[in-house]
N, C-alpha and C positions, 0 to 999 in steps of 0.2 A: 345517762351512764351512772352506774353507783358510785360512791363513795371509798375511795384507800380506807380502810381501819386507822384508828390513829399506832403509828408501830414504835415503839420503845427500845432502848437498846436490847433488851431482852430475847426482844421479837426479830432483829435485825441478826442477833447474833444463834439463834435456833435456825433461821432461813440461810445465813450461811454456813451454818454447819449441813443441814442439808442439801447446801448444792456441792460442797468439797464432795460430800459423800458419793453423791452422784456425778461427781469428775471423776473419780477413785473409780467407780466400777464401769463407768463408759470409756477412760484415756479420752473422752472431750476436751477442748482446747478451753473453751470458756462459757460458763452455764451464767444464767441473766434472770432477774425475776423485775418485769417492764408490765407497769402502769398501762392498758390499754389506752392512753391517752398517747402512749406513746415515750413518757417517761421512768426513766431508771431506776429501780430501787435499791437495790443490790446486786452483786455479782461475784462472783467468784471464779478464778482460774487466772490466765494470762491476759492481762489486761495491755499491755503495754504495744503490741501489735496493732491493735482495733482502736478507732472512737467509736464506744461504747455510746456516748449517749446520741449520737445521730443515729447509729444503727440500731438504739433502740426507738427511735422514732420510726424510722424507713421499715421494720421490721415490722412495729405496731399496725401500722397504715397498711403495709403487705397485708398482715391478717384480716384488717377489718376489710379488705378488698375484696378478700376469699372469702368471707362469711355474704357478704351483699354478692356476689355470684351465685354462691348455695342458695340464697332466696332466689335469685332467678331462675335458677332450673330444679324447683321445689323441693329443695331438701333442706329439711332447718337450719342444719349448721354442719361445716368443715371442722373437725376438730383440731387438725391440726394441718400446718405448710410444710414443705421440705422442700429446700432448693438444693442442689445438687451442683458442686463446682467441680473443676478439674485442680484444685488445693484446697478449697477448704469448701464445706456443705454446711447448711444450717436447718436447724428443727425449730420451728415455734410450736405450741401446745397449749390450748385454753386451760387454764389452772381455776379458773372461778371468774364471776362477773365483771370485778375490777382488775385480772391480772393472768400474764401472759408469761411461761416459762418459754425463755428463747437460749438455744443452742448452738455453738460455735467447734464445728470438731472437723480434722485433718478428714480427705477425702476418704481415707483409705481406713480411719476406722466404718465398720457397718451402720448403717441408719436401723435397722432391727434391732442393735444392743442400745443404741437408741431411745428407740420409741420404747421399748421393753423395759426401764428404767425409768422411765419419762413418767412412766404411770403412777409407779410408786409414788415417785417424787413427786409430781404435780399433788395428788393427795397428799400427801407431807404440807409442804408449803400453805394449800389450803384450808388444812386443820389449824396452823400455825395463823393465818390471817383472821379464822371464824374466833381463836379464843382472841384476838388483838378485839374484832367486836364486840365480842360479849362482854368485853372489858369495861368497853366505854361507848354504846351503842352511838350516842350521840356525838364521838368525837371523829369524826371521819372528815377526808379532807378529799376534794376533787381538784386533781391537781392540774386539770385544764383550766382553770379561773384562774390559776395564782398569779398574782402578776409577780412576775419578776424583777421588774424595777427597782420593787420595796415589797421583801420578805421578812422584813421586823415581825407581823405578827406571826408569822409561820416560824421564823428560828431564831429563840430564844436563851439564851445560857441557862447557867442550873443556877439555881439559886442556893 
């Protein structure tokens, strides 16, 4: 799996201005941009209903479920999920190699304004991740290794 870009406040605060944006024009409940390992990176919307960071694990592992099905009945890749509830639906959306735009919206708005937005945005997001690399090619972090026990080298104050 690739490497996160290393992301800056800069970079945190461009990705959520693009996902309000894309709350604003879908009425979504809560938009997510999730580390295909399965961890969180950001988010925006109504957080206080959801645990975000399980469901962006469960969400992750959905996706990569549907992509190894695609290989089984030879089609490269599923681009995207949509689970359909009777209150609330969710959209996940390949955004690039390291990351997954996941979507949390009331039943009753459209999965078309959706996915139709989604487009945009996923390219949004993925322009914003390629300049975090070109930043700093080599500073990329895979956040399936981290141990969490002891994040001292990963989060550091400013100096």
């Amino acid at each position: 799996m690739a490497t996160l870009p290393q992301l800056l406040e800069e970079d945190i605060r461009q990705l959520n201005d693009v996902l309000r944006g894309f709350l604003d024009r879908t009425d979504a409940t809560t938009a997510l941009i999730v580390d295909k390992g399965g961890f969180l990176i950001t988010h925006q919307g109504d957080a206080r209903q959801f645990d975000l960071t399980t469901i962006s694990a469960l969400a992750s592992g959905a996706y990569m479920a549907n992509q190894t099905i695609a290989n089984l009945i030879h089609e490269t890749n599923f681009e995207s999920v949509y689970q359909a509830g009777a209150q609330c639906s969710m959209f996940v959306t390949n955004v690039d190699e390291e990351c997954l735009l996941l979507v949390i919206f009331r039943a009753q708005v459209g999965v078309g304004v959706v996915k139709y937005y989604a487009a945009a945005t996923r390219e949004r997001i993925a322009r914003q991740l390629q300049l975090a690399h070109e930043r700093n090619p080599d500073g990329g972090l895979d956040l399936s290794v981290l141990n969490l026990a002891d994040t001292s080298s990963v989060f550091k104050r400013k100096a």
